[in-house]
C-alpha positions as CSV (number, residue, x, y, z in Angstrom):
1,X,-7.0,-23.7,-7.7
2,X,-6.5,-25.3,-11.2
3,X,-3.6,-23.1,-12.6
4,X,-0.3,-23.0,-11.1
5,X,1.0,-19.8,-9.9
6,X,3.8,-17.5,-10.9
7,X,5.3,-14.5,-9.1
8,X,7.6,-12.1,-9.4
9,X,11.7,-12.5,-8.2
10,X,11.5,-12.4,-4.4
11,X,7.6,-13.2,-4.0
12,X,4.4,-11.4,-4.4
13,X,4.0,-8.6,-1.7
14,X,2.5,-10.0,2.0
15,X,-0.5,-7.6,3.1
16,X,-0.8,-8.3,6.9
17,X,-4.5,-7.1,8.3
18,X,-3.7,-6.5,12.0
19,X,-6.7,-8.7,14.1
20,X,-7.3,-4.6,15.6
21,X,-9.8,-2.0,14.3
22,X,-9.0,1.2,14.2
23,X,-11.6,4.1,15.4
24,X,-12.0,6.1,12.2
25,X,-15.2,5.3,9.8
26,X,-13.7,6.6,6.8
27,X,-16.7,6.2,4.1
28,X,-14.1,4.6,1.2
29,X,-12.7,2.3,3.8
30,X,-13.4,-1.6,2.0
31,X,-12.4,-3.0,5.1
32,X,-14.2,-1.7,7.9
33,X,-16.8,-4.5,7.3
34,X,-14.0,-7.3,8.4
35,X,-13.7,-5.7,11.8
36,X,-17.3,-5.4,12.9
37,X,-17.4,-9.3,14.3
38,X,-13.7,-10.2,15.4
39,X,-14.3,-13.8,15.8
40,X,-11.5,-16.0,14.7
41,X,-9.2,-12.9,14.7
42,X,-5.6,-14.6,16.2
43,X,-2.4,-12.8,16.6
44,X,-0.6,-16.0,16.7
45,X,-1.9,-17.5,13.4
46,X,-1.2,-14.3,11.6
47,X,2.5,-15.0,13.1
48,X,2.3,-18.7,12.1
49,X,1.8,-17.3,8.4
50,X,3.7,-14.7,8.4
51,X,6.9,-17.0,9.3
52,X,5.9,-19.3,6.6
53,X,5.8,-16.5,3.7
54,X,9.1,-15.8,5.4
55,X,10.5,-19.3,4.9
56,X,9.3,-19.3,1.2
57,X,9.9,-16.1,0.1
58,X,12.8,-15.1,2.3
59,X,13.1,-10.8,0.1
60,X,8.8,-10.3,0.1
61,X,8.0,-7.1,1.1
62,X,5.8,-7.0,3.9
63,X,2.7,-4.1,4.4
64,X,0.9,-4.1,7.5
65,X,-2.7,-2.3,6.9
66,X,-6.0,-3.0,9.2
67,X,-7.6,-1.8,11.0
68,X,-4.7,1.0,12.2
69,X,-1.5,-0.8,12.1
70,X,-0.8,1.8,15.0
71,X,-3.5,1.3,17.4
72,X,-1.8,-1.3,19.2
73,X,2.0,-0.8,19.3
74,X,2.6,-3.6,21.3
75,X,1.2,-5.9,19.1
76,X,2.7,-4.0,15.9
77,X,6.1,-4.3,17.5
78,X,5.4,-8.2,18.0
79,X,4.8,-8.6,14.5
80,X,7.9,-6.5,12.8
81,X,10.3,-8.6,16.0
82,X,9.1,-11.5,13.8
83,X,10.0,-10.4,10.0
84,X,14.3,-10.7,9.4
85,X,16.1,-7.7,7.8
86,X,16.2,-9.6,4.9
87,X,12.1,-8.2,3.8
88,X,11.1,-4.3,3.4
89,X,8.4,-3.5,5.5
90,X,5.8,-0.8,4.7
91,X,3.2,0.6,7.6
92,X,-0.4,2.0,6.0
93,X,-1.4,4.4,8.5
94,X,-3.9,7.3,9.0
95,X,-2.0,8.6,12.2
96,X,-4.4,9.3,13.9
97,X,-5.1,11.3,17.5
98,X,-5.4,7.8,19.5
99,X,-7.2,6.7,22.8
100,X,-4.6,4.2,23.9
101,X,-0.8,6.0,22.6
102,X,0.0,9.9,23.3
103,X,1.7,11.5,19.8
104,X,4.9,11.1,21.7
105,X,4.9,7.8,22.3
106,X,4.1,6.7,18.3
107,X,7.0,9.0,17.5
108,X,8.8,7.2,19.5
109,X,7.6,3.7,18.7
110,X,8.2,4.1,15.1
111,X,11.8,6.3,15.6
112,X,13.2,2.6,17.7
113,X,12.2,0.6,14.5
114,X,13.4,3.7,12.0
115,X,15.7,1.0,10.6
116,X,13.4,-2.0,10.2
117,X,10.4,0.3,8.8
118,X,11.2,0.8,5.1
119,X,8.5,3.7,4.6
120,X,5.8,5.1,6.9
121,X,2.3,5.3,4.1
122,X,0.6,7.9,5.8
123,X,-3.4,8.4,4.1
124,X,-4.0,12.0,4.4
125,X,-7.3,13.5,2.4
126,X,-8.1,16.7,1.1
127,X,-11.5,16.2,2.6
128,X,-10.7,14.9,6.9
129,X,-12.6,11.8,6.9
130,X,-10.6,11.4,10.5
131,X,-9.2,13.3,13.8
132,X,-5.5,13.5,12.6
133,X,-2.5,14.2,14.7
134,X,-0.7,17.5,14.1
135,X,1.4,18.0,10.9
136,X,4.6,18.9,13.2
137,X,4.4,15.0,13.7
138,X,6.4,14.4,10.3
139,X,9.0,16.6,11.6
140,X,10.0,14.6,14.3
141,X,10.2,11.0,12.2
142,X,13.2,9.5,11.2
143,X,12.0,6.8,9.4
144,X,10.7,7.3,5.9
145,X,7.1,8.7,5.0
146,X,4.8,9.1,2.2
147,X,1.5,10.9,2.0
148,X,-1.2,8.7,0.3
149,X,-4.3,10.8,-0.8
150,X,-7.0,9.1,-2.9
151,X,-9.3,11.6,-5.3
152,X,-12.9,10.7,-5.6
153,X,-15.1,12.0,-7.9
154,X,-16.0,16.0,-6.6
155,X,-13.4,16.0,-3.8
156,X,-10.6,18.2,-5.5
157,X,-10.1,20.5,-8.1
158,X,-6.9,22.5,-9.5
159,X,-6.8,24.6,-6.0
160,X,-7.1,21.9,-3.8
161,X,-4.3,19.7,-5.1
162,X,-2.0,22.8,-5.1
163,X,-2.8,23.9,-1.9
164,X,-2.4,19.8,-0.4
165,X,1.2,20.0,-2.1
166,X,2.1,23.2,-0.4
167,X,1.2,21.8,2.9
168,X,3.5,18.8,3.2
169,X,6.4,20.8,0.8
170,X,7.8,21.9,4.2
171,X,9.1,18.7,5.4
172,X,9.9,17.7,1.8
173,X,7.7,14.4,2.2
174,X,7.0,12.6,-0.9
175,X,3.1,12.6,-1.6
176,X,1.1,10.3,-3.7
177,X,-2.0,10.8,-5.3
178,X,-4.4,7.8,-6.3
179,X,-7.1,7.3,-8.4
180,X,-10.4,5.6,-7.5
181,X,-9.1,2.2,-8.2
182,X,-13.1,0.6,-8.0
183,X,-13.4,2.4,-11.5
184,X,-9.8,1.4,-12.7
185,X,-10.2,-1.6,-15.3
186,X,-7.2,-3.2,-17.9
187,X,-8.7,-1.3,-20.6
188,X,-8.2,2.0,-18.5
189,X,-6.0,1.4,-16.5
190,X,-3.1,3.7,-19.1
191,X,-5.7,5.7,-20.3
192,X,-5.0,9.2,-20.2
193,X,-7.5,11.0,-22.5
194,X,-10.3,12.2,-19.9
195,X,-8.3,11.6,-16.9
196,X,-9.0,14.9,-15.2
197,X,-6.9,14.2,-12.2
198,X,-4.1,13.7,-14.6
199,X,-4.7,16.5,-16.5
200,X,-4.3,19.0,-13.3
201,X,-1.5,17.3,-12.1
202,X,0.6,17.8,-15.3
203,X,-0.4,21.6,-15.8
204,X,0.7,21.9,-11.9
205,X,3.6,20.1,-11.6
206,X,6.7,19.3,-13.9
207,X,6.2,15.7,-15.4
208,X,9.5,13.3,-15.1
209,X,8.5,9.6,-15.9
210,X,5.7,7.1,-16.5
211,X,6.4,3.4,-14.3
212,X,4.2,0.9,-15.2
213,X,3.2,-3.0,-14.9
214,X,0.5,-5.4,-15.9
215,X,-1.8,-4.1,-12.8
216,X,-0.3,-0.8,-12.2
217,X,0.9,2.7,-12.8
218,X,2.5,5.4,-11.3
219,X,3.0,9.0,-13.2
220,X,6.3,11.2,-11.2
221,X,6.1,14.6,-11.0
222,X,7.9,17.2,-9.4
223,X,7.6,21.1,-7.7
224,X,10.8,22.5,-6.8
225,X,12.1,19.5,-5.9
226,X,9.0,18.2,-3.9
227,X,8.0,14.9,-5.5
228,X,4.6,14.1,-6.1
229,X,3.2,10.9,-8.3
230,X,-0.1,9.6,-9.2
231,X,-1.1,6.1,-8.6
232,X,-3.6,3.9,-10.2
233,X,-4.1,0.3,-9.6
234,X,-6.8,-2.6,-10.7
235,X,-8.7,-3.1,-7.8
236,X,-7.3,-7.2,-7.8
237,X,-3.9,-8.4,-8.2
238,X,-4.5,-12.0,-10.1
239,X,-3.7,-12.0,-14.0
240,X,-4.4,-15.1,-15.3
241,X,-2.4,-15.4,-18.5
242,X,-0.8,-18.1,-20.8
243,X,2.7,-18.1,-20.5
244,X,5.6,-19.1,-23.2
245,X,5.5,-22.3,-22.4
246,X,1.9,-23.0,-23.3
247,X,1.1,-23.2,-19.3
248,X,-1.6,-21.5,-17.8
249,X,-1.3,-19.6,-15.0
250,X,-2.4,-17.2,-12.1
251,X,0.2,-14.4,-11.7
252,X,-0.1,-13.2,-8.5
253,X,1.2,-9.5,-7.0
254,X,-0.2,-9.8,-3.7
255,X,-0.5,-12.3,-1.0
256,X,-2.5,-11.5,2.3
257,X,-2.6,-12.7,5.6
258,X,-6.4,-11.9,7.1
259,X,-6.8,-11.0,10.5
260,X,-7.6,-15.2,11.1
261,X,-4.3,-15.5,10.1
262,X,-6.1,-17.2,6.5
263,X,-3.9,-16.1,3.5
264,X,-5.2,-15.0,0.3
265,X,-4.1,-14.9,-2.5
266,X,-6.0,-11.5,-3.5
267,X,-8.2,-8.5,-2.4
268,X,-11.4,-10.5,-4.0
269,X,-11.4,-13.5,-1.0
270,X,-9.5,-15.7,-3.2
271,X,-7.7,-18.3,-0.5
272,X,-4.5,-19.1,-1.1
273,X,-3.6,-22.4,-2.1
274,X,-0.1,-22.9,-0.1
275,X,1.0,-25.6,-1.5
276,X,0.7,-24.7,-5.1
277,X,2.2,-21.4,-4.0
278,X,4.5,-23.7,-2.7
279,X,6.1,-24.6,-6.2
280,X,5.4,-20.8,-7.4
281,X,7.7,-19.8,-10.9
282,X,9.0,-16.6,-10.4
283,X,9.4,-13.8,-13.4
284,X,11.3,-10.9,-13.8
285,X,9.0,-8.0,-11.9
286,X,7.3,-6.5,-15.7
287,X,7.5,-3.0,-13.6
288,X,9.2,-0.5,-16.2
289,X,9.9,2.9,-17.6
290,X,7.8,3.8,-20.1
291,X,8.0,7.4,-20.3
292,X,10.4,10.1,-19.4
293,X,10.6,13.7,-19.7
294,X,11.4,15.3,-22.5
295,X,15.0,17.0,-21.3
């Protein structure tokens, strides 16, 4: 690594791969191909990173994805014992009917650690891709949840999105669509001429803001109080830029910790260099407002 790194106030955000697969073959899945050989997978040396992200960046968020975060509560429990109140932690999920836990007892795994779980990212398609557990399930959560639904190309139209929204209206959970982020690049990535996904959602649903940063965006919306928002992201997390003082660097959003335990320092199998990281500079987070509704 020959440019120094910068991240944003409190650390780029740690994506922890759990060293378990899940049983789903979900065809979008981009990580289904790391769990077909699990050599070198280690619980411990995920650990070992994980408490040196912690020493470094003491406020990082933590996400656990895999893999199914949830297909080994034991070992998920392990790993959130290990992370201090001081980080927000975020669980990616398909909750899924499992072999190994009953309904019940993932209810009641993630009710114990309702105040150590930040939010509960639950992927839920219009097209099934798996064997999910019953929708009464969100009902009996205490923690917080959020339905993530990514839109491919022919997989939803105006009917389909409204009828999604009516189903999780009744427990008032907070649902987020996402673009196909393998076709998302800087020069589209705000682009909203053409955006047909965009386009149902604002004829659908009342419009409230536009949040945005150098690698992301995320449009709010609203029905009757249910909120809705649509998500698109650059399908790394490194900007190289020069910055004010003539220094080149490589601004990093996302650290992750493979199922080796290996960190990376993005989603393209760029290793992190820890020492450089290290001496990171930090920045104000460039997430903003740049759009509200009209009132």
């Amino acid at each position: 690594m020959s440019n120094r790194y910068k991240t944003r106030v409190g650390g780029s955000t740690v994506t922890v791969f759990v060293p378990y697969d899940c049983g789903n073959n979900c065809p979008f899945c981009i990580n289904k191909q790391e769990y077909k050989e699990a050599k070198g997978f280690s619980e411990e040396k995920i650990k070992e990173s994980i408490l040196k992200l912690d020493k470094l960046t003491p406020n990082c968020d933590f996400v656990f994805t895999g893999g199914e975060p949830l297909a080994n509560l034991p070992s998920l429990q392990s790993f959130l014992d290990l992370i201090p109140s001081t980080h927000r932690i975020f669980i990616n999920t398909t909750l899924p009917t499992f072999k190994n836990h009953t309904e019940d007892e993932v209810v009641e795994f993630l009710n114990h650690n309702k105040d150590k779980i930040t939010c509960v990212n639950c992927s839920r398609h219009i097209k099934k891709y798996v064997v999910e557990c019953s929708d009464e399930i969100f009902g009996r959560l205490k923690c917080n949840v959020r339905i993530n639904c990514v839109l491919f190309t022919g997989s939803y139209d105006a009917e389909k999105i409204r009828n999604f929204e009516k189903r999780f209206a009744p427990y008032n959970i907070p649902i987020q669509f996402r673009a196909d982020y393998t076709i998302t690049t800087l020069e589209n990535l705000y682009k909203e001429e053409g955006d047909d996904i965009l386009e149902i959602l604002m004829n659908e649903f009342s419009f409230d803001s536009l949040y945005g940063c150098r690698i992301r965006c995320n449009y709010e919306f609203n029905k009757d109080g249910h909120v809705i928002s649509y998500h698109r992201t650059l399908p790394y997390s490194t900007i190289t830029e020069e910055g004010e003082d003539g220094v080149t660097y490589d601004v990093l959003y996302d650290v992750l910790i493979k199922q080796t335990g290996e960190m990376h320092s993005d989603w393209t199998g760029v290793v992190l260099d820890f020492d450089n990281y290290s001496n990171v500079v930090y920045e104000p987070y460039d997430l903003r407002l740049l759009r509200e509704a009209e009132k």
